[in-house]
C-alpha positions as CSV (number, residue, x, y, z in Angstrom):
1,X,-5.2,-9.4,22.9
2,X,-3.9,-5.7,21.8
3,X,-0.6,-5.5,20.9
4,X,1.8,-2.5,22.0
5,X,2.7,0.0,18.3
6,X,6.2,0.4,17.7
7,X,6.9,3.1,14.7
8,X,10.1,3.2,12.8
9,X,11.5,4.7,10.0
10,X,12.2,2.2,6.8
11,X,15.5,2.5,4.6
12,X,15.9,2.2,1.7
13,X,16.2,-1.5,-0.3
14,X,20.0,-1.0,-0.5
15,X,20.5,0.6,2.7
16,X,18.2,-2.1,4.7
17,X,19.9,-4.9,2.5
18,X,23.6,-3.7,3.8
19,X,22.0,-3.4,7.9
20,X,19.7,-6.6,7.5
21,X,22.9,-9.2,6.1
22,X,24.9,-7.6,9.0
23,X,22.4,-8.3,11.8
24,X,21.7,-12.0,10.5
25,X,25.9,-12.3,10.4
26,X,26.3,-10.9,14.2
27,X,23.1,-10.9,16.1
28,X,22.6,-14.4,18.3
29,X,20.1,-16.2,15.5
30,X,18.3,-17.5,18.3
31,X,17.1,-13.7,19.5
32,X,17.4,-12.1,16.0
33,X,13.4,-12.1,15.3
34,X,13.5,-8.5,13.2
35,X,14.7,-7.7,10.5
36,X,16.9,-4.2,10.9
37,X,15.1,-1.1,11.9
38,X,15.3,2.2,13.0
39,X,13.1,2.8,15.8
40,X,11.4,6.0,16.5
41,X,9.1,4.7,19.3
42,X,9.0,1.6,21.3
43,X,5.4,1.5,22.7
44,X,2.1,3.3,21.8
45,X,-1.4,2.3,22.9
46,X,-3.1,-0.2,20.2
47,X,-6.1,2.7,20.3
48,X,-3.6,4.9,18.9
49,X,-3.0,3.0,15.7
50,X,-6.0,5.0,13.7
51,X,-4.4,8.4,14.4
52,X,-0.6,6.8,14.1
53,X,-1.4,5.4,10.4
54,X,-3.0,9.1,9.4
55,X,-0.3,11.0,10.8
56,X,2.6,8.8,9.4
57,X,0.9,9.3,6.2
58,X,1.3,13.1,6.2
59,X,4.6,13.0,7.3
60,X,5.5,11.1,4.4
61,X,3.9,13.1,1.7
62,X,6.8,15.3,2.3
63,X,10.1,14.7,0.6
64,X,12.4,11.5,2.5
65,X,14.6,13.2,5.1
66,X,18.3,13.6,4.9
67,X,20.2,11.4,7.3
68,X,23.8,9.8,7.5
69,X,25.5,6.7,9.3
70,X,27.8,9.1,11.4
71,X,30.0,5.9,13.5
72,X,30.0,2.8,14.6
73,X,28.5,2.8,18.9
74,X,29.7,0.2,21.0
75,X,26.4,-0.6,23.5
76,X,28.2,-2.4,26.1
77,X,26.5,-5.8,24.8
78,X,26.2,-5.3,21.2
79,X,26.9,-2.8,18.3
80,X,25.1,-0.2,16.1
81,X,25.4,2.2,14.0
82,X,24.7,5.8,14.6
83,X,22.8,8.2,12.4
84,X,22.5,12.1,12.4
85,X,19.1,12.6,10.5
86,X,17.5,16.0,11.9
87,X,14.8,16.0,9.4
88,X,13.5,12.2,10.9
89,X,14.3,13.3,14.8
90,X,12.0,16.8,14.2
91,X,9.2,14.3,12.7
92,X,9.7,12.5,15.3
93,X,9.1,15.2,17.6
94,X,6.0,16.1,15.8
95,X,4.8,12.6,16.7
96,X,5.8,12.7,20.3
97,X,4.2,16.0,20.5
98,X,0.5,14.6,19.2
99,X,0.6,11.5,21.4
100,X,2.6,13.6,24.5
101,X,0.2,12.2,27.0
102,X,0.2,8.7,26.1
103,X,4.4,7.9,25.6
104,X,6.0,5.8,28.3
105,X,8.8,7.2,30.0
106,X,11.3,5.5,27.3
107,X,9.6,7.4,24.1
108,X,9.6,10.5,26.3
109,X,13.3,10.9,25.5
110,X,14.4,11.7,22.4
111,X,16.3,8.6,21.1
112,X,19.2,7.9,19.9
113,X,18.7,7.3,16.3
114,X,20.9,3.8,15.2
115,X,20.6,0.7,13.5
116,X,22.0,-2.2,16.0
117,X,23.1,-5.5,14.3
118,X,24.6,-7.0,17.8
119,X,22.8,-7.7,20.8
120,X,22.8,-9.8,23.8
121,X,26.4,-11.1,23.3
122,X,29.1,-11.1,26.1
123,X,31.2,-7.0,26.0
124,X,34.1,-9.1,24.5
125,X,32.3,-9.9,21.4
126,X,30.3,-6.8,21.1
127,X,33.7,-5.1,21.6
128,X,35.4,-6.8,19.1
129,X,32.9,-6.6,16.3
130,X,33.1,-3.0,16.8
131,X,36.5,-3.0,16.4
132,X,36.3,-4.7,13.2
133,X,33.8,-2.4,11.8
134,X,34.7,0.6,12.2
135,X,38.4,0.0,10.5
136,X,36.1,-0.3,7.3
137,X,33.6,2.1,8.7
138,X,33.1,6.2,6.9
139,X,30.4,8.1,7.1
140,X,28.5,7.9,4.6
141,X,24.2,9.0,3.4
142,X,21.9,6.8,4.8
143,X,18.6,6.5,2.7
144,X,14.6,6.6,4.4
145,X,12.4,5.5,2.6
146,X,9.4,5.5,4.9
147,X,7.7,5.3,7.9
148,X,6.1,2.2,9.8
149,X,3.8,1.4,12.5
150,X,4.1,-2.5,13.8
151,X,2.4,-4.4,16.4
152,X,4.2,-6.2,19.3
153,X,2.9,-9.4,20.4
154,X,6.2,-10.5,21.7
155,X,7.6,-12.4,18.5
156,X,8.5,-10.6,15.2
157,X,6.4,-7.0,14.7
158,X,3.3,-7.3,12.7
159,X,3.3,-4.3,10.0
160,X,0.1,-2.3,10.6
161,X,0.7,0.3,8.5
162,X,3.6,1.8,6.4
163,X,3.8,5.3,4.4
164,X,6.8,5.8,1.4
165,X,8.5,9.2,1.4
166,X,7.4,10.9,-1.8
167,X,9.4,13.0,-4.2
């Protein structure tokens, strides 16, 4: 069976160590299946992956892009933290821009960049873990350390391909 691609940016190991021992601590364990992430697109063909994995790979032979953990969003159910990262949303567009004709209606809109670590919980829960983060919460540099194409079978993603930011 082909699997959907996702693509997502990677953080750095002490960035994605901070995110990925929050999301184990507040996401239900029972629907945590990833590791934290930063997506950048939810669902591209599986025929795409040749042309994902070259293009990935000359975005990231420039230097990582600048980015920064701006606040802490409530999402109604869950938590995440926002982040301002220009650089990553205008590679981003360059990727939307190459596979224009083949995004679903949900990777046509620019996203939101964030890192959730809640989901799925009642709005009391997710409301009060908000609460609790942001009164030790500043904005601060986030680092990105890559990018990443995955497969979607409906469990944890599959890594396809991944590409380090050099310099």
């Amino acid at each position: 069976m082909s699997a959907p691609i996702i693509v997502s940016a990677l953080m750095g190991p002490a960035d994605f160590a901070w995110a990925d021992a929050l999301r184990r601590a507040h996401f239900p364990p029972e629907r945590n299946h990833l590791a934290a992430h930063i997506t950048l697109f939810h669902h591209l063909p599986p025929s795409a992956l040749a042309e994902v994995t070259a293009r990935l790979k000359a975005l990231a032979a420039s230097p990582p892009p600048a980015a920064r953990l701006t606040e802490v969003m409530l999402l109604g159910r869950g938590v995440a933290f926002r982040i301002d990262s220009p650089e990553l949303l205008a590679m981003r567009d360059d990727l939307a821009d190459a596979f224009a004709g083949l995004l679903t209606p949900q990777d046509q809109a620019r996203p939101r960049l964030h890192i959730t670590v809640q989901n799925k919980v009642d709005p009391a829960t997710a409301k009060a873990l908000a609460e609790q983060l942001r009164r030790d919460f500043s904005p601060r540099p986030l680092a990105i350390a890559g990018l990443a194409a995955w497969h979607y079978r409906g469990g944890p993603w599959e890594l396809a391909a991944k590409a380090m930011f050099r310099g």
